[in-house]
C-alpha positions in Angstrom: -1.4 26.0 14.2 0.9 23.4 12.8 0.5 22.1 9.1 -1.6 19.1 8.5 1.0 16.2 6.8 -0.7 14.3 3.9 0.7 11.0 2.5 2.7 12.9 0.1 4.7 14.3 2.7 6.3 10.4 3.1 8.6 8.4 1.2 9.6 4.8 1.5 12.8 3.1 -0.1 12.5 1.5 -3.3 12.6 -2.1 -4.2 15.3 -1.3 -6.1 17.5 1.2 -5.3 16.7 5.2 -4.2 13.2 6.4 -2.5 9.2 6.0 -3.5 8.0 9.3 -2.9 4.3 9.3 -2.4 4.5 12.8 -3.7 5.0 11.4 -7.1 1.5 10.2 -7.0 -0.1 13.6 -5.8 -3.9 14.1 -6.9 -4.3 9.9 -7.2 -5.7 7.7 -5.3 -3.3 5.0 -3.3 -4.2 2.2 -2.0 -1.0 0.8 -0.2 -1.2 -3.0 0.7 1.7 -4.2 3.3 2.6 -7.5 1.7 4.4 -10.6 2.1 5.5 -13.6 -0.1 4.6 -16.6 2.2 1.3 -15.7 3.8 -2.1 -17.3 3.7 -3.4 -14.0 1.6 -0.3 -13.9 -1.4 -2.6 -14.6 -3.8 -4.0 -11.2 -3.6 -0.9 -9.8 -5.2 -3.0 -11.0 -8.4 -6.1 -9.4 -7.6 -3.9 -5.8 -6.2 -2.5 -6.3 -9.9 -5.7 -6.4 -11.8 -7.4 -3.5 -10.1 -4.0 -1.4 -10.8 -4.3 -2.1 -14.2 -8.2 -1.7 -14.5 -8.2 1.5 -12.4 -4.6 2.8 -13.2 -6.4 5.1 -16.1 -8.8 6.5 -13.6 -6.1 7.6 -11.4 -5.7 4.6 -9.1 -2.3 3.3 -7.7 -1.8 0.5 -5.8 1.6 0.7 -3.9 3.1 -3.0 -2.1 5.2 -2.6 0.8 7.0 -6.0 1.4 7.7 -6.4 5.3 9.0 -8.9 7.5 7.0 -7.9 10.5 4.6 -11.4 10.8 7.7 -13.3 9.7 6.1 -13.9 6.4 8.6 -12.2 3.6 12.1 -12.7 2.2 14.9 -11.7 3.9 16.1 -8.9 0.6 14.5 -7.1 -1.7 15.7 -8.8 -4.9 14.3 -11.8 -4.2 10.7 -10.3 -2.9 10.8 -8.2 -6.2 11.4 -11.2 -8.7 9.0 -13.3 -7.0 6.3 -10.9 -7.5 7.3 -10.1 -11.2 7.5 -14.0 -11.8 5.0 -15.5 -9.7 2.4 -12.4 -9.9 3.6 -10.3 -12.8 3.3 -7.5 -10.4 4.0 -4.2 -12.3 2.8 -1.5 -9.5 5.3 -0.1 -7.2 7.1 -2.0 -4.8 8.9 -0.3 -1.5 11.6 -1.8 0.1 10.8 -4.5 2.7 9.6 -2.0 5.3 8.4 -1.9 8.9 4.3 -1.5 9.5 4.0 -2.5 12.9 4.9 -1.5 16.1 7.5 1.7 17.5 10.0 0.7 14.4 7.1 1.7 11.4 7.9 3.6 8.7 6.4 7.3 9.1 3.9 6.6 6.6 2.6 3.2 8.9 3.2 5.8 11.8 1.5 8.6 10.5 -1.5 6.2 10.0 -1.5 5.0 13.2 -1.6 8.4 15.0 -4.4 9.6 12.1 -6.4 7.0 12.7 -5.6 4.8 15.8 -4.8 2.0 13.2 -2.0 -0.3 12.1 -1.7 -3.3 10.1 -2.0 -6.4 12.3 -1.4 -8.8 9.5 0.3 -9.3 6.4 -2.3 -7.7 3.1 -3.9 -4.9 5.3 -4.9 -1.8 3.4 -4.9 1.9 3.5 -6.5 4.1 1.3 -5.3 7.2 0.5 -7.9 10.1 -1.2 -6.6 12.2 -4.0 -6.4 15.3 -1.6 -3.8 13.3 0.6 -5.7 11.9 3.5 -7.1 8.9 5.0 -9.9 7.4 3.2 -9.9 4.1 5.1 -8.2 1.4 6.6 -8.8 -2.2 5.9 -7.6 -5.8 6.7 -6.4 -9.1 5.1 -10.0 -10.2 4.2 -10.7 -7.5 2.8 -10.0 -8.6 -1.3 -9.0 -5.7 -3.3 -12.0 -5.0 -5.7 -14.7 -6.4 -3.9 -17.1 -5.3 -1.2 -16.2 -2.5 1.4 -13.0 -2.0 -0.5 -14.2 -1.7 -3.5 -16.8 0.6 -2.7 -14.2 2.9 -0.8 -12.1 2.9 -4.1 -15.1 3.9 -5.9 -15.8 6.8 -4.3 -12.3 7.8 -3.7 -12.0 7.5 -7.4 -15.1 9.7 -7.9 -13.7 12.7 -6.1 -11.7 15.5 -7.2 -8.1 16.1 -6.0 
């Protein structure tokens, strides 16, 4: 029988330069937001922001992964990043601008899709990611981070042990 793959079997590239290895955040919860600059839903950057700082202490993460998929994001990677900094004063992790859609995802976005017959279909869906590396739920743009469903996920992702 073939090993089940967790999330921190999966990297992404950096913003900046090198990889984001999920398995650098093993035992926390993720919440990883595909993300663009010029979409209807950019304001969330502020509220993704706030609950990584409220919940960072509890062991929550937030992860942004910038991607051109709905046409909606810069074309590099320096200017996503200091638009988020300035704009948002993001300070959670940022991947390179990634694929999350479609036979080009990244084999995290792929891995979710097979999991879970799911994949973003807009810019500021969700995943949630359990402290024992699986699934814990997928969820779209209107979903605001910190409030309703969402928010209740997080809270009882947060409440279980790795």
């Amino acid at each position: 029988m073939a090993e089940e793959k967790l999330a921190w079997a999966f990297s992404f590239p950096s913003i900046t330069d090198g990889r984001l290895d999920l398995a650098a955040f093993k035992g926390n919860v993720l919440l990883v937001a595909n993300t663009a600059s010029f979409c209807g839903f950019t304001y969330q950057y502020e509220g993704l922001e706030k609950l990584h700082r409220a919940e960072a202490a509890r062991g929550l993460t937030v992860i942004g992964v910038p991607s051109r998929d709905f046409n909606q994001e810069s074309a590099d990677n320096a200017t996503v990043k200091a638009f988020c900094e300035t704009r948002y004063s993001v300070e959670f992790p940022l991947t390179g601008i990634s694929h999350v859609h479609g036979p080009l995802a990244a084999p995290f976005y792929a891995w979710v899709r097979d999991m879970c017959g799911w994949q973003p279909d807009w810019n500021f869906n969700k995943v949630l990611i359990g402290r024992d590396g699986r699934v814990a739920g997928t969820f779209g743009s209107g979903d605001e981070p910190a409030r309703g469903r969402l928010q209740e996920a997080i809270t009882a992702a947060l409440a279980k042990a790795a």
